[in-house]
C-alpha positions in Angstrom: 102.8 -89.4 13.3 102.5 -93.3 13.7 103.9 -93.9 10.4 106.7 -91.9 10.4 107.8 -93.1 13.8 107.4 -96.6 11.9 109.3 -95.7 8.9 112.3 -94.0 11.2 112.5 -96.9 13.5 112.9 -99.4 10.5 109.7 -100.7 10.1 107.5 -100.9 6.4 104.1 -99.5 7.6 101.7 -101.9 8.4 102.9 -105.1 8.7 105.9 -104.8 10.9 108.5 -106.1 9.2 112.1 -104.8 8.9 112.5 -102.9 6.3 115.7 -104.3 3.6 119.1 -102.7 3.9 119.9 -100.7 0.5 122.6 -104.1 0.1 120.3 -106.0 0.1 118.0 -104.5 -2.1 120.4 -104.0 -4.6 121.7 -107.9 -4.4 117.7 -108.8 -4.7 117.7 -106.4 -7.9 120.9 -107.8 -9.5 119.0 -111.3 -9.1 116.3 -110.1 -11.3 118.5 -108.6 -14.0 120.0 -110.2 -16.5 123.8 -111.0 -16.1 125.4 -108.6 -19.0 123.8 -105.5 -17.1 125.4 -106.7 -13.5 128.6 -104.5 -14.3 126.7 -101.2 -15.3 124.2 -101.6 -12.5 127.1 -101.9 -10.4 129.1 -98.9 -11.4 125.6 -97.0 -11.3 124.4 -97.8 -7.7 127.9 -97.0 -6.4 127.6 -93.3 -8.1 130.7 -94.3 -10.3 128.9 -93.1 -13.3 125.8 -91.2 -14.2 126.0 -92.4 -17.9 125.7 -96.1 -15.9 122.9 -94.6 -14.2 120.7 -93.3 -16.9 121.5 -96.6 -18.7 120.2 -99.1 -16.0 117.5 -97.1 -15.5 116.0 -97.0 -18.9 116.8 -100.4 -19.3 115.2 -101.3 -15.7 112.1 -99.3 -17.4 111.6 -101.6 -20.5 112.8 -104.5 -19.1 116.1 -104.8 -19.7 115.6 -104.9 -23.8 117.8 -102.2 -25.5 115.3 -102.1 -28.1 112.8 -101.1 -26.5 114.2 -98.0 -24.9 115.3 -97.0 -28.5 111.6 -97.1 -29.1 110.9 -95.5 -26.1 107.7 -93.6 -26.4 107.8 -91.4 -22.9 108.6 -88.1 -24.3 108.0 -86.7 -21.0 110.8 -88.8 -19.1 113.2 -86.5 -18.0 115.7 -89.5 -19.3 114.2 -89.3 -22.8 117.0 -86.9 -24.4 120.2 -88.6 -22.9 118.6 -92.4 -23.3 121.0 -95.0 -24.7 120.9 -96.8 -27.6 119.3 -94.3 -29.2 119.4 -94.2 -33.8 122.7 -93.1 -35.1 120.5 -90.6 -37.3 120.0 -88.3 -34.0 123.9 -88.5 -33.2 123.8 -90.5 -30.6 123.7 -94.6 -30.2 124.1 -94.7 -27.0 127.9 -93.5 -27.0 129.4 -90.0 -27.7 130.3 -90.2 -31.6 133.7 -88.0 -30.3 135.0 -86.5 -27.5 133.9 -83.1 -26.2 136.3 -80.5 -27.2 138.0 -78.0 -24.5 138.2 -75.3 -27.1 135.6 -72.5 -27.4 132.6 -73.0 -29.5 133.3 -71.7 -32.4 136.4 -73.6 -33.4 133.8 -76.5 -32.8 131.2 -75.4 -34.9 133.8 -74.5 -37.5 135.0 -77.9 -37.3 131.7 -79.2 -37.8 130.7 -77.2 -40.8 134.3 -78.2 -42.4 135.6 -74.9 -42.0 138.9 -75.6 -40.4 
């Protein structure tokens, strides 16, 4: 019960000191990132975008190099499907090749398959 008392009142468990803010953990993590991410990581951690979310978290994962989360090799990570930057040979490169249609599947498909 100690250490959830601790970890209500504030307090990392063990050593006693304050625990950061989530500002200033996000200002200590922008720090460590490198500059052309700072607007993504922004848009992510204020929930502006979950596409800014997936992508500064895989590139968080590998480090901030785009090509390693193309090569990403965690086919278990429940970001593995949706990951940026992926080949263009899958469909995806990290952007939607168009925009999602509003009309029903099958004009889509049809589309797709040239049969317009």
């Amino acid at each position: 019960m100690r250490l959830r008392y601790a970890a209500v009142q504030g307090y990392e468990a063990g050593n006693g000191e304050m625990m950061k803010t989530r500002e200033e953990q996000i200002a200590e993590r922008r720090k460590q990132m490198p500059r052309s991410y700072r607007a993504n990581y922004d848009r992510a951690v204020k929930g502006k975008s979950l596409r800014a979310a997936i992508n500064a978290q895989c590139l968080e994962c590998v480090c901030w190099v785009t090509k390693e989360v193309r090569l990403c090799t965690d086919l278990a990570c429940p970001l593995y499907a949706v990951r940026p930057y992926q080949s263009s040979q899958n469909g995806r490169d990290g952007q939607d090749t168009e925009p999602e249609s509003t009309n029903s599947g099958h004009q889509g498909i049809d589309r797709a398959e040239g049969n317009l």
